[in-house]
DRENGULO-37073 format. One record per residue (C-alpha): y, z negated, x; residue in three letters; residue number from 0. Coordinates in steps of 0.2 Angstrom, whole numbers, plus 5000, padded with zeros to 4 digits. Layout:
DRENGULO-37073
   c2   c3   c1 code pos
    Y    Z    X  ALA NUM
...
This chain:
DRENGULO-37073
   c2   c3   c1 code pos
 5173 4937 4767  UNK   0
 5181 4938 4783  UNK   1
 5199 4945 4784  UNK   2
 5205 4961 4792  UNK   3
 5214 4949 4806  UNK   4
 5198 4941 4810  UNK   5
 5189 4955 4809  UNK   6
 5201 4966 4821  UNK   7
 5200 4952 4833  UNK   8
 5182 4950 4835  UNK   9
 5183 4968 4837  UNK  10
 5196 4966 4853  UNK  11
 5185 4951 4859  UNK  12
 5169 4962 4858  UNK  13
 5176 4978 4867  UNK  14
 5186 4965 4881  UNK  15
 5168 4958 4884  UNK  16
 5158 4974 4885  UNK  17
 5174 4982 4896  UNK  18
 5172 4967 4907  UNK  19
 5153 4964 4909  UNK  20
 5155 4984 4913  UNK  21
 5166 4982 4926  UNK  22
 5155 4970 4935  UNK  23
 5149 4974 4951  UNK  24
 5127 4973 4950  UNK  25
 5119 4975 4967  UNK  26
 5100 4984 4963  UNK  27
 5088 4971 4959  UNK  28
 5079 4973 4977  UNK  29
 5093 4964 4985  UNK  30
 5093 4945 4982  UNK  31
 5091 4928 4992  UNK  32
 5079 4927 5003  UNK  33
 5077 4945 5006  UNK  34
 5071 4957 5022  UNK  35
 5083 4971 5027  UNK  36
 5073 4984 5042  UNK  37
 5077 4981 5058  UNK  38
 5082 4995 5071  UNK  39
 5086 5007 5054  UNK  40
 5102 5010 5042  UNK  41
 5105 4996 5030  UNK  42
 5107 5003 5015  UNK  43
 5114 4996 5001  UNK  44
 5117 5001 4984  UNK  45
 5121 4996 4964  UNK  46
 5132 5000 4951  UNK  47
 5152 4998 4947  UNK  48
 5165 5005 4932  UNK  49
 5166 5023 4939  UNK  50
 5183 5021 4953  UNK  51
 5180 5004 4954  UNK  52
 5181 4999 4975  UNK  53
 5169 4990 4982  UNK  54
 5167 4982 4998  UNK  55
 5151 4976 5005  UNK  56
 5148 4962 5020  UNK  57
 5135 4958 5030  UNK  58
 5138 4943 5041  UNK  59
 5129 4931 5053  UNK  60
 5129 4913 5055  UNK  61
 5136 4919 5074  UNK  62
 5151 4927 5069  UNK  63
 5144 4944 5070  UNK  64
 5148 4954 5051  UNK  65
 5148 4975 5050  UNK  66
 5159 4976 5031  UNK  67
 5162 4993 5023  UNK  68
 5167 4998 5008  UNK  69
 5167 5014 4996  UNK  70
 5171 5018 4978  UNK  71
 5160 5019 4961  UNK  72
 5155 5035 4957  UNK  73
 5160 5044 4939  UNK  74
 5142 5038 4935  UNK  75
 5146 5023 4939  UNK  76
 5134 5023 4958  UNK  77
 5139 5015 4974  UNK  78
 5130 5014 4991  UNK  79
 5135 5012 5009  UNK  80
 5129 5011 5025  UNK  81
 5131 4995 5038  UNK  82
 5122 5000 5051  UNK  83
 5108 4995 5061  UNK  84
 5106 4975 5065  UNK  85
 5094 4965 5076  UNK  86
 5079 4955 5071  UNK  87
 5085 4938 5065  UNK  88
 5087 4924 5051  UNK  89
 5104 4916 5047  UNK  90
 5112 4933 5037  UNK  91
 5122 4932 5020  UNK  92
 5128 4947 5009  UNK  93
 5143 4948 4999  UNK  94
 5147 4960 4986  UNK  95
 5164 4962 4980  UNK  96
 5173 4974 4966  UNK  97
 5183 4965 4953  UNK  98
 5168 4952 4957  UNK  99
 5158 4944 4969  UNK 100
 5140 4943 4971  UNK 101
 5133 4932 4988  UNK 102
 5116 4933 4993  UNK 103
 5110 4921 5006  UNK 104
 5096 4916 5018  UNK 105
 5094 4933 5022  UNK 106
 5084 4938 5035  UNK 107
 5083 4955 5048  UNK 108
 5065 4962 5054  UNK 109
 5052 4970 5048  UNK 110
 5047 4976 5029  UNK 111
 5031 4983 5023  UNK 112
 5024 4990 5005  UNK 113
 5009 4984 4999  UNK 114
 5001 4995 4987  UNK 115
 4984 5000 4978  UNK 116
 4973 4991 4966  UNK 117
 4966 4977 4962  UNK 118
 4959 4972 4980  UNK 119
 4978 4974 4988  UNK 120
 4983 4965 4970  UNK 121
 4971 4951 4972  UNK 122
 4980 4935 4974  UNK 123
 4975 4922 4986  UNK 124
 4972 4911 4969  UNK 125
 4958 4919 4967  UNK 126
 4950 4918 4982  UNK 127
 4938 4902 4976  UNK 128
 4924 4904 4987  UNK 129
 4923 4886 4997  UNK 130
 4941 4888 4992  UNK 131
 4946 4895 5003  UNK 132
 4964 4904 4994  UNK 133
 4967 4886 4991  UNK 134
 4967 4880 5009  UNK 135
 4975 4895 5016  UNK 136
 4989 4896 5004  UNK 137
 4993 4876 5007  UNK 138
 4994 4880 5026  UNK 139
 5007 4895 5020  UNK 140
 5026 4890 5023  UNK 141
 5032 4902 5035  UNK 142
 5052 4904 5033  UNK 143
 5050 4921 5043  UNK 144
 5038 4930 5031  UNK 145
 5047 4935 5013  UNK 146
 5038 4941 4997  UNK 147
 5041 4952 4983  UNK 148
 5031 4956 4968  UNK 149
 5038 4970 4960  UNK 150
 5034 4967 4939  UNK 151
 5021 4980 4934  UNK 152
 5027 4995 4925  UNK 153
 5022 5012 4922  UNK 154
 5035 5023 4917  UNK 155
 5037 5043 4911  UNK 156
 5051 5048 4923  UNK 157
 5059 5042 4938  UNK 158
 5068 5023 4936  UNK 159
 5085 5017 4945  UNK 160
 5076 4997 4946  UNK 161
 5066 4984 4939  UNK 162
 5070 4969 4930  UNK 163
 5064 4951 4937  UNK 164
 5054 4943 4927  UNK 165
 5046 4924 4925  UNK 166
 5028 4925 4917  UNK 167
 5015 4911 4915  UNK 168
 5000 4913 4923  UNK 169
 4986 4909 4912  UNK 170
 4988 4896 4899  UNK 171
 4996 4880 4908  UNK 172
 4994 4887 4923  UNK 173
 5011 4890 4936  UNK 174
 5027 4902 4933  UNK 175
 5027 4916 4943  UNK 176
 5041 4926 4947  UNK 177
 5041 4947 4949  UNK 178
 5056 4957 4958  UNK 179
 5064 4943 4968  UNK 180
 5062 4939 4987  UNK 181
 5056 4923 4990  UNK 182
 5052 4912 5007  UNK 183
 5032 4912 5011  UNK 184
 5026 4893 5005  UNK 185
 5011 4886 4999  UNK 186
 5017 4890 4979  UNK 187
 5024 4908 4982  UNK 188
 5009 4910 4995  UNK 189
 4996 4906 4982  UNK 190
 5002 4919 4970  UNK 191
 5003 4935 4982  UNK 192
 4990 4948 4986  UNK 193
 4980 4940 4999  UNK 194
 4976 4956 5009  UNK 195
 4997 4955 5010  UNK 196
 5000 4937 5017  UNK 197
 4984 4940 5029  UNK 198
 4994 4956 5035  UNK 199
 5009 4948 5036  UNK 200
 5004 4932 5043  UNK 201
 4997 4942 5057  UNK 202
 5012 4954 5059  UNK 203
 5024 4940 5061  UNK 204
 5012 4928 5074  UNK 205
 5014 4943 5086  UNK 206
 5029 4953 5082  UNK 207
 5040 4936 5081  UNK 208
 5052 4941 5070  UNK 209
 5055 4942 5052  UNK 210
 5042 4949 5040  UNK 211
 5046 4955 5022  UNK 212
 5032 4961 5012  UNK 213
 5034 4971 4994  UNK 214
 5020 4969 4984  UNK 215
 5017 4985 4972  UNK 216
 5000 4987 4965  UNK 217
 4989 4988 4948  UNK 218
 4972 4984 4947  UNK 219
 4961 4998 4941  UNK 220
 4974 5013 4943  UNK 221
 4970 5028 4952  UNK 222
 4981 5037 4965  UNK 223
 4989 5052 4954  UNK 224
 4999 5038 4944  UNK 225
 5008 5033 4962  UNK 226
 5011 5050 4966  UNK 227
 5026 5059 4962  UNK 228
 5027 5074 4948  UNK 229
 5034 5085 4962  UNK 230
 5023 5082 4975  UNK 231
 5008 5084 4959  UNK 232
 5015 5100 4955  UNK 233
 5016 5108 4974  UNK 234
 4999 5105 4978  UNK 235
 4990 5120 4968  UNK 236
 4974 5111 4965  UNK 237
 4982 5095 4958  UNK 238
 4993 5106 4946  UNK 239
 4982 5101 4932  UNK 240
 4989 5083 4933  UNK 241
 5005 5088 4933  UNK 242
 5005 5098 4917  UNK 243
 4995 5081 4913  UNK 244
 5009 5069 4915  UNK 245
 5021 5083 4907  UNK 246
 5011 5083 4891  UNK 247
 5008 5064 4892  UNK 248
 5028 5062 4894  UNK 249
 5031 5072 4880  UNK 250
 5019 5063 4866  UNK 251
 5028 5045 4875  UNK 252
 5044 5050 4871  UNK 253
 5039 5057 4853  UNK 254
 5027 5040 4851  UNK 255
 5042 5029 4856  UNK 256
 5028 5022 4869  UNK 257
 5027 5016 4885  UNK 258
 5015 5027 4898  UNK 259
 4997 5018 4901  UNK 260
 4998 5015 4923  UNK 261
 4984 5030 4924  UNK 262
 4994 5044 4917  UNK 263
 4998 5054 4933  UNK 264
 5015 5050 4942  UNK 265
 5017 5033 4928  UNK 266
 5017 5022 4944  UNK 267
 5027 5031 4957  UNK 268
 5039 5032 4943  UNK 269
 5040 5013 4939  UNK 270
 5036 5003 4956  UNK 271
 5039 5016 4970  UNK 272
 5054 5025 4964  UNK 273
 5066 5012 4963  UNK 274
 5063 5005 4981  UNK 275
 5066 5024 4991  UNK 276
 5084 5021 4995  UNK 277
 5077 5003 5003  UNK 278
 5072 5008 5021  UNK 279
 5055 4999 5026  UNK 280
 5044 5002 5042  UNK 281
 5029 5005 5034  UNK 282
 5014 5005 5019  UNK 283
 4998 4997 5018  UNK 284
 4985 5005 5006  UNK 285
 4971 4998 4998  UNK 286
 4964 5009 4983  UNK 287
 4950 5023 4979  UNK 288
 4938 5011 4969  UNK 289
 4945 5022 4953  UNK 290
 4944 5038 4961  UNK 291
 4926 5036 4968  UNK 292
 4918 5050 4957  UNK 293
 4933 5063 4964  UNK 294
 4929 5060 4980  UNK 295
 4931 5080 4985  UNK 296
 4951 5078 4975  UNK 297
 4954 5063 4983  UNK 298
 4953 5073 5004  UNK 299
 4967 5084 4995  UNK 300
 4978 5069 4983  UNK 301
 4979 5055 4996  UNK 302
 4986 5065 5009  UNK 303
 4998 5072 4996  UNK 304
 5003 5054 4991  UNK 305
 5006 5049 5009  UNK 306
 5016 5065 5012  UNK 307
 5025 5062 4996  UNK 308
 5031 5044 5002  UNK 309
 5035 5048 5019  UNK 310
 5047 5062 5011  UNK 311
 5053 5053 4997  UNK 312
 5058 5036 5011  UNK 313
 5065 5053 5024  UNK 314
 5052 5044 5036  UNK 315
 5036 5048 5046  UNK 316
 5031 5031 5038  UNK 317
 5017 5022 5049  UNK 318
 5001 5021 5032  UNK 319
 4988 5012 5037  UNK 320
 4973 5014 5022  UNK 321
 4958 5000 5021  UNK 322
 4942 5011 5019  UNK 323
 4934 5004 5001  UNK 324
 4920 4991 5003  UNK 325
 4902 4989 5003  UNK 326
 4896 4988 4983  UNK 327
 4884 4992 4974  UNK 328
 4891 5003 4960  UNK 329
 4897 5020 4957  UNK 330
 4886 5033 4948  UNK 331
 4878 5044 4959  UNK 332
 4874 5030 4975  UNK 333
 4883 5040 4987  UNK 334
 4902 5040 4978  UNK 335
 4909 5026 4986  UNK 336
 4902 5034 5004  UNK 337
 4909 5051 4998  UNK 338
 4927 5043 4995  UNK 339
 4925 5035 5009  UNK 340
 4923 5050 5017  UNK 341
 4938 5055 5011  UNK 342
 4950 5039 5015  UNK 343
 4946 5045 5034  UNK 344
 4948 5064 5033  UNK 345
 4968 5057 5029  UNK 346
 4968 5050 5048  UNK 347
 4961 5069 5055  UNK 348
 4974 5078 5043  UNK 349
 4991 5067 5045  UNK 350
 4999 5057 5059  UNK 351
 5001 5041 5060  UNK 352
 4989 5034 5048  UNK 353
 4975 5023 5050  UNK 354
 4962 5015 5042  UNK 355
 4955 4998 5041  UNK 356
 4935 4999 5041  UNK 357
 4926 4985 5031  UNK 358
 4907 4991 5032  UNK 359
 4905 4970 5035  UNK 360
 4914 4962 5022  UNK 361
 4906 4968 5005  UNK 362
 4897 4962 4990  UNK 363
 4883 4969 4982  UNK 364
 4889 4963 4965  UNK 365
 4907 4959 4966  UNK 366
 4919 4976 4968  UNK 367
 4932 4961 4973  UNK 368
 4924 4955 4990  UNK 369
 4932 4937 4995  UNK 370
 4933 4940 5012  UNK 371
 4950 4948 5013  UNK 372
 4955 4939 5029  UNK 373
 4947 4950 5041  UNK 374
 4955 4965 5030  UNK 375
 4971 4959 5032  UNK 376
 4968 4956 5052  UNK 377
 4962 4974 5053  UNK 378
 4977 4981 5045  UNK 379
 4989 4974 5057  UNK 380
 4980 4982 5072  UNK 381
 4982 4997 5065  UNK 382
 5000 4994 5061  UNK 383
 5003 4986 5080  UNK 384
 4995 5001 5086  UNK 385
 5004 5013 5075  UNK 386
 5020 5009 5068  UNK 387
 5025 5000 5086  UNK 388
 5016 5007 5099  UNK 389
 5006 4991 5106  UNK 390
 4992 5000 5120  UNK 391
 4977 4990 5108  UNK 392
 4959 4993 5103  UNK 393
 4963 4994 5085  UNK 394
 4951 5003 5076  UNK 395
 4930 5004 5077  UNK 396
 4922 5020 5084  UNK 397
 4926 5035 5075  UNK 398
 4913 5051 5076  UNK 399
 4921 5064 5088  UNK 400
 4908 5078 5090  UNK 401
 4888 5081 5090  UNK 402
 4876 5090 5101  UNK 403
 4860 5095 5092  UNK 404
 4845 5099 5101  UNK 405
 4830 5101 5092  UNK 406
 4824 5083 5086  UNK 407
 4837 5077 5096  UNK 408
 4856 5071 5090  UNK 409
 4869 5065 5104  UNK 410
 4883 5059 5094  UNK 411
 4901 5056 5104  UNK 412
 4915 5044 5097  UNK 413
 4934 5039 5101  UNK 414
 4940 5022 5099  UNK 415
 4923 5016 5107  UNK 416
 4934 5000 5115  UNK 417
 4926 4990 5129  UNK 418
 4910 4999 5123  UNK 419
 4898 5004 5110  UNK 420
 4887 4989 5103  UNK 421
 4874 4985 5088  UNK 422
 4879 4969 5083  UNK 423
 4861 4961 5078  UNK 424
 4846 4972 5083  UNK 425
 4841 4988 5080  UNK 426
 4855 5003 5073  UNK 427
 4854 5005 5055  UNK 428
 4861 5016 5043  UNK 429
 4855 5033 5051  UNK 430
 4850 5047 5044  UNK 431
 4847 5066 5048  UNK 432
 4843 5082 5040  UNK 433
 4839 5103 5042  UNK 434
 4844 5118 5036  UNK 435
 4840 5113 5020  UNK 436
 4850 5098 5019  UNK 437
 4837 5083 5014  UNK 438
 4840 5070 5024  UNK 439
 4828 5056 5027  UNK 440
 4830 5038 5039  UNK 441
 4831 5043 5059  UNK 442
 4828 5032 5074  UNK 443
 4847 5030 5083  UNK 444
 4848 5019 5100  UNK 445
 4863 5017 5111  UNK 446
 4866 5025 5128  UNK 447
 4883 5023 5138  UNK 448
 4897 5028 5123  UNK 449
 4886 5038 5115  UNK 450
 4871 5036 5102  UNK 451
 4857 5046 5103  UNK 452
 4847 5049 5086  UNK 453
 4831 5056 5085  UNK 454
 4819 5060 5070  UNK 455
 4800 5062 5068  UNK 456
 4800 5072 5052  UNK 457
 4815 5082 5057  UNK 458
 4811 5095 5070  UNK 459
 4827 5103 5072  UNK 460
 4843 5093 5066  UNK 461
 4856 5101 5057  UNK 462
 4866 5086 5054  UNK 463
 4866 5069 5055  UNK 464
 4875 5053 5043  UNK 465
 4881 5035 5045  UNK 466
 4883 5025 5030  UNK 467
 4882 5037 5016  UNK 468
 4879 5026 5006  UNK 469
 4887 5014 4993  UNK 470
 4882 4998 5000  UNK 471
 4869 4995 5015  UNK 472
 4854 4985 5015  UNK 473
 4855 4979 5028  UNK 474
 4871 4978 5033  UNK 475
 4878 4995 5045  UNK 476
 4880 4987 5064  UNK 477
 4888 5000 5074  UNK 478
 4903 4992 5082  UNK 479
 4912 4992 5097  UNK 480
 4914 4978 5109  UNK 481
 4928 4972 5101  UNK 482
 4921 4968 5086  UNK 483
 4928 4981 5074  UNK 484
 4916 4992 5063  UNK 485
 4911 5011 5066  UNK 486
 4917 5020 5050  UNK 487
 4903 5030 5041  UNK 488
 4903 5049 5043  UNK 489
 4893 5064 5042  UNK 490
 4893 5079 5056  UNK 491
 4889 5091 5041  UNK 492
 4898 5101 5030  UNK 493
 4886 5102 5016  UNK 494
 4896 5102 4996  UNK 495
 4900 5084 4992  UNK 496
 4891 5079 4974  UNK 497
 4906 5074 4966  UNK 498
 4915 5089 4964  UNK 499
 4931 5084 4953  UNK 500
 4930 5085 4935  UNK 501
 4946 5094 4927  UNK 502
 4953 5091 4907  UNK 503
């Protein structure tokens, strides 16, 4: 039996330890070697302390330039301070100091992006096995001016402070992978991020020329009310349901002791988007609606609340470029992936400074993971040139603007028609019109100056008139303009959508 001494001592050893590892200053895991801080914006930077405790932060330049400020822990034991704004550059270190010190080095000054979605952004470039092609890309990777993150994957039932950084074997015998740290783009770290990210990235950095850091943050399979806020759920009167939803669903979590499955409304916002808002970015990338096709009518209402929600929650008109879901041949009514579709674009028409990346050319009829991600990554960093930093570019294919209907007769008008309106092999396809009763059937279209002209022989007078509405086209849609990028689908009717949300 051990004596009272001993026991009084471990005692004293015990609470010196906890009072110490208490007292230690802990940066928020976002910050780390390697890492992107935003150009051009407040670099903010934030952790924990013993409440009173003084900290003093330093960021300094292998020039001798440094900004260094300090403040003082919070009763809740919070600190963050502000350093400024700081050129574009490589050669940084940041040094923490409170009754410790905590360096991080190599780190880099530029531009930071969120990659969100599902499984299409989240598909790695390992998995990109068609004439192996993630392979060969990834082994050509090492950049030192792009940086990855992949935040670990976790739902959660209210808002979280961080993440924890975590090493996890992919598949059996296969490589480590690390989530929630910044590491340097090379042909290992490559090879395990979303291949829809490094395409973006490795396009962003060729003409921007400085620093690139992307986050990745994304689950296959999960639908858009897990990344938005309960807030933003519960403001918007016809998603109120999903609040109340996430509410209930919290409530049974905490009785269950359980962790939240990552498509229970707001799981996802509060896991993997929460805990980055005080880290200022320039921008989000969005690639998701796959598990939504079937709402397509909610989803004109839930993404624009999703982007608003971010833009308010980062205190920024952030830049969201969206990729506009492929060609495939699934859904359950033929027409739900147009219909979301559809909706993905109203977004554009509704909010500022949000694009979308139009992929009518890269699908596959079986495979709701098409492996040509390349030429999605390429578009999404027109958008973002165009958008987020104002470069005079053609970035987008042509996008319907108005209609004038005469009789059998259908003159369609379109922006972004580029160096001009062209089919890319033969005859227009994907045209259809209808009347007043709303049937449409298959209609002649032909292009004349920036305009196309469809026309119909069983359709007398045209009341409306689609493009692509459907899930995949056989053959292929071929609108474009001269500059090689897609027309999205539309419709010049307002007729009821067929997938009217279904509420429980």
């Amino acid at each position: 039996m051990r004596t009272l001494k001993a026991l009084l001592l471990a005692v004293a050893v015990s609470v010196f330890a906890l009072g110490n590892a208490r007292a230690d200053v802990t940066p928020h895991p976002i910050f780390s070697d390697n890492m992107v801080l935003q150009r051009g914006n407040s670099t903010i930077i934030w952790g924990k302390a013993e409440p009173g405790e003084a900290v003093t932060v330093l960021l300094a330049r292998n020039d001798g330039t440094s900004s260094k400020t300090q403040t003082t822990a919070d009763k809740d034991s919070n600190w963050i301070v502000n350093l400024g704004k700081h050129e574009a550059g490589t050669g940084y270190s940041l040094k923490i100091s409170g009754k410790n010190t905590v360096e991080f080095k190599n780190v880099a000054v530029g531009e930071v992006w969120i990659c969100s979605g599902q499984s299409n952004m989240q598909w790695e470039l390992w998995r990109l096995t068609k004439e192996d092609q993630g392979k060969k890309v990834s082994a050509e990777a090492k950049n030192p001016n792009i940086r990855l993150m992949t935040l670990p994957r976790r739902p959660a039932a209210t808002p979280q402070y961080d993440f924890q950084v975590v090493t996890q074997q992919r598949g059996k015998g296969g490589p480590k992978v690390t989530f929630g740290k910044w590491q340097e783009c090379e042909p290992d770290t490559a090879l395990e991020f979303s291949a829809v990210a490094y395409y973006f990235g490795r396009d962003l950095e060729k003409q921007l020329k400085v620093p690139v850091g992307l986050i990745a943050t994304n689950w296959g399979g999960t639908v858009c009310e897990a990344w938005t806020s309960l807030e933003a759920l519960d403001a918007e009167p016809s998603l109120k349901y999903l609040a109340d939803r996430a509410r209930a669903a919290a409530k049974q979590f905490e009785m269950d002791k359980k962790v939240p499955g990552q498509n229970s409304p707001t799981a996802l916002y509060n896991g993997m988007i929460h805990p980055l808002l005080n880290f200022p970015v320039k921008g989000a990338i969005w690639y998701q609606g796959e598990s939504n096709a079937g709402r397509a009518y909610e989803y004109r209402t839930l993404y624009p609340t999703m982007i608003k929600d971010w833009r308010a929650r980062w205190r920024s008109e952030l830049p969201f470029v969206g990729v506009q879901l492929a060609p495939f041949r699934g859904g359950k009514s033929g027409v739900d992936y147009a219909e979301l579709r559809d909706a993905q674009l109203y977004a554009t028409k509704v909010l500022p400074k949000v694009g979308i990346a139009v992929i009518t050319d890269v699908g596959d009829e079986t495979d709701i993971h098409p492996q040509r991600k390349e030429p999605v990554g390429a578009r999404l960093a027109l958008n973002a040139r165009a958008l987020a930093y104002g470069e005079k570019i053609v970035y987008s294919g042509p996008v319907f603007r108005v209609a004038k209907l005469e009789g059998a007769t259908a003159t369609l008008f379109f922006d972004h028609v580029g160096g001009g309106l062209v089919s890319k092999d033969g005859e227009l396809t994907g045209f259809t019109v209808a009347g007043e009763d709303g049937k449409f059937t298959p209609a002649k279209a032909v292009i004349k100056g920036d305009t196309v002209v469809v026309t119909s022989d069983t359709v007398k007078d045209i009341k409306a008139v689609r493009y692509g509405w459907v899930n995949f086209a056989k053959p292929t849609l071929n609108l474009s303009n001269k500059e090689g990028l897609p027309a999205t689908p539309f419709r010049t009717d307002d007729f009821p959508l067929t997938t009217i949300p279904k509420k429980k």
